[in-house]
N, C-alpha and C positions, 0 to 999 in steps of 0.2 A: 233892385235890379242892377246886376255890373254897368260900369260906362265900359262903353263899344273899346276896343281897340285900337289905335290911331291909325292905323294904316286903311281899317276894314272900314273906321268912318271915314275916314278922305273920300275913300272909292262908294261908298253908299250917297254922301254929295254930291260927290264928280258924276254920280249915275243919274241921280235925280234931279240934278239942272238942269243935266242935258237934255231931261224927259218933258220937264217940267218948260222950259224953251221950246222945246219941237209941238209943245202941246198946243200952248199960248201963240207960236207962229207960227204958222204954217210956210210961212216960206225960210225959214230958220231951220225947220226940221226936213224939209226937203232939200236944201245945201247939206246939212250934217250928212243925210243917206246917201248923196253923190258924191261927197268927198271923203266920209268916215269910216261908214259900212266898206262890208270889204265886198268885190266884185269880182266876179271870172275873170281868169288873166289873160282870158284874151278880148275880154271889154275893155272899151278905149277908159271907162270911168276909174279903171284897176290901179290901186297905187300900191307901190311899198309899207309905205305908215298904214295903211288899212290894216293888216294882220295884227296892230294895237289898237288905234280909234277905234275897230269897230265893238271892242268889249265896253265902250259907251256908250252904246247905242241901245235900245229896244222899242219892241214893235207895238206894245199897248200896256196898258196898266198891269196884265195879266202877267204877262213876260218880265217886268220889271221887279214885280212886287216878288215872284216865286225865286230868281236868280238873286235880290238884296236877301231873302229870306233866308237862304240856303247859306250867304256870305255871313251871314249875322250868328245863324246857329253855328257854322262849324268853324269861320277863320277865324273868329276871336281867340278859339282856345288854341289853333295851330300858331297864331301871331303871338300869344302867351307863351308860347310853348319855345315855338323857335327864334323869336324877336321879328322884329318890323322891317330888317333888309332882310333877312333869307325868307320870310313871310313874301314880302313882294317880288324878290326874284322866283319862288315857285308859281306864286300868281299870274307873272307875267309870263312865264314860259311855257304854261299850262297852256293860256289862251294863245299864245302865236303859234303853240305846235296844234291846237285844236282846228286854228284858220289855214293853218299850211295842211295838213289831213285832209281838211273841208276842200278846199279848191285842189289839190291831187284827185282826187276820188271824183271831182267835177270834170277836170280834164280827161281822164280816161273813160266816164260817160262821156263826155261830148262828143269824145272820139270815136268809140263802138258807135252812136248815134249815127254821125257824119259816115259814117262807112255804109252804114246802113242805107242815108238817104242816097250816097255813092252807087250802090250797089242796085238803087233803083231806077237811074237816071238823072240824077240831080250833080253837078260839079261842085268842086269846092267855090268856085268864083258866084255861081248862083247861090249857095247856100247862104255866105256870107252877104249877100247882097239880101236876101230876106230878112236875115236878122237886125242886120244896120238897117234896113231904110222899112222895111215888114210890106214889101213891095217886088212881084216877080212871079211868073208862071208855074204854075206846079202840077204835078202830072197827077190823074185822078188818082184817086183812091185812099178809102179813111186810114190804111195803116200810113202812109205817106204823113197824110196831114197832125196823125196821133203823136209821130215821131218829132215831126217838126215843132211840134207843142213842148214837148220833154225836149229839147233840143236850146229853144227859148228862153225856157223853164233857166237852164242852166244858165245861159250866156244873157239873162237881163234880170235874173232875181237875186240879191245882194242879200248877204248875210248880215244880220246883227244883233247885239246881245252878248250877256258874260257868261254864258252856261258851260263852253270849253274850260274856262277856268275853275268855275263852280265845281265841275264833273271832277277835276283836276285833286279840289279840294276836298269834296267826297272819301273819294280812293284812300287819300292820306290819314284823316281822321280813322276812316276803316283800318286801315293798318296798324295805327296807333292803339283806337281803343276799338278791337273790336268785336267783343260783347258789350258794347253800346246797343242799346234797343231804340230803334226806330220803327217810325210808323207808313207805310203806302197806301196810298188812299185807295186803293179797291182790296185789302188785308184786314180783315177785322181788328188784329189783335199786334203789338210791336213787335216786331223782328230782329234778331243782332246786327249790330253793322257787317257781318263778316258773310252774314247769307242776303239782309236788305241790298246792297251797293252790286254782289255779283247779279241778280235778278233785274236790277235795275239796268245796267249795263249788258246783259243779254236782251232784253225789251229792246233798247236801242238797236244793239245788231239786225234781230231781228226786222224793228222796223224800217232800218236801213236797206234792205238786202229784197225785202219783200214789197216796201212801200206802205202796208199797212202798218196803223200808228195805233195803239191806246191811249194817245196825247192830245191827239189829231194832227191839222196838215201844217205843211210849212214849220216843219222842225227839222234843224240841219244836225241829224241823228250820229255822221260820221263826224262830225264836229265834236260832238259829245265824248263819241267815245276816242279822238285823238288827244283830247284835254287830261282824259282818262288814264290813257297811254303815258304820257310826259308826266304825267304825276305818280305813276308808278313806277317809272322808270328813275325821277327824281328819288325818288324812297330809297330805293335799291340803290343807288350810287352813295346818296348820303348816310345809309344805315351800313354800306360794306365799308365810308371813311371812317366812321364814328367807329367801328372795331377795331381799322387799324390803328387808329389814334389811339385806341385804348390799350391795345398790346402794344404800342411802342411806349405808354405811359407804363404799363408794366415789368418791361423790358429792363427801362431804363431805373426804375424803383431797386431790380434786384440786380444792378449791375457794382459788383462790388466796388470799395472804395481805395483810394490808391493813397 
């Protein structure tokens, strides 16, 4: 078997201390989620650095084991490919565009929400006092209280995990090689990378958009595919330099001599 890549194993380390700490203490892994994960920005918990610490982060063995898995098959040969700095700077920008996607797309649910509970009687000064203290009068009825649940949902459930980046790393392998044959676990049979990653990434939309998941719950879906985004978007920038590099290396080949 090849040995890992250096970059891909620092971060399969750096992932599984941190797992492996949060597992063993419990009060270590509930600091790491208040400080690391990343939180709605308008939780008082919200930091700057979160939009990186939180790709250290994950929520159980499952989450861990499927996001190292994903790093192991595909960044080795992108870290092979591209080297260990442009490896890490795709890495890293994957994931902070996928945590700034994630909290955008939070913020403007919270805000349809809040208008919503607005629009039934509730102030902005009551609202917020619910969620800070979960304490305050509320006017009957279940769609009120449904709303206010999804409302919570946003403003006290923290994101964590490296899957923005993973997604990130997906796309690019696809680009690179792809008829590459892949496998999904509800597909009998492998699929190229060029038709597995777009299927894959409609699923997300999907279950973004509708709520319903084929994963199940508590998967931050727009996350995924922001990680998706910046990594396509990366390709595209770096595959239109790589051309012109190449025609000014041409250029200057047949530029006669004096």
């Amino acid at each position: 078997m090849n040995r890992l890549s250096p970059a891909v194993l620092g971060l399969v380390i750096v992932n599984a201390a941190a797992f492996v700490v949060g597992m063993v203490m419990p009060e270590a892994r509930a600091w790491l989620v208040e400080h690391g994960a990343i939180w709605f920005t308008g939780n008082p918990h919200f930091a700057l650095w979160q939009v990186v610490t939180y790709m250290f982060l994950h929520g159980g063995a499952g989450h861990i084991l499927f996001n190292m898995f994903g790093l192991v098959s595909f960044g080795g040969l992108l870290e092979r490919q591209w080297g260990t700095r442009r490896f890490l700077i795709f890495y890293f920008l994957c994931g902070v565009g996928a945590a700034l996607v994630h909290n955008a797309v939070n913020a403007y649910q919270f805000g349809v929400l809040q208008e919503r509970l607005i629009a039934q009687g509730l102030t902005p000064d009551a609202i917020r006092s619910l969620l800070e203290t979960g304490r305050g009068t509320l006017p009957p009825g279940a769609e009120i209280k449904a709303t206010l649940v999804e409302l919570y949902r946003i403003y006290a459930g923290p994101m964590l995990g490296a899957s923005g980046a993973i997604y990130g790393i997906l796309v690019a392998f696809g680009l690179l090689y792809p008829n590459a044959k892949l496998a999904l676990m509800f597909l009998p049979v492998p699929i190229a990378a060029k038709f597995f990653i777009p299927i894959l990434l409609a699923l997300d939309l999907l279950s973004g958009v509708t709520g319903f998941s084929l994963f199940g719950g508590g998967i931050a879906h727009f996350a995924h595919l922001g990680g998706a985004l910046i990594g396509f978007i990366l390709m595209l920038v770096w595959r239109r330099q790589a051309q012109r590099d190449q025609a000014r290396r041409e250029a200057e080949g047949f530029r006669p001599s004096t």
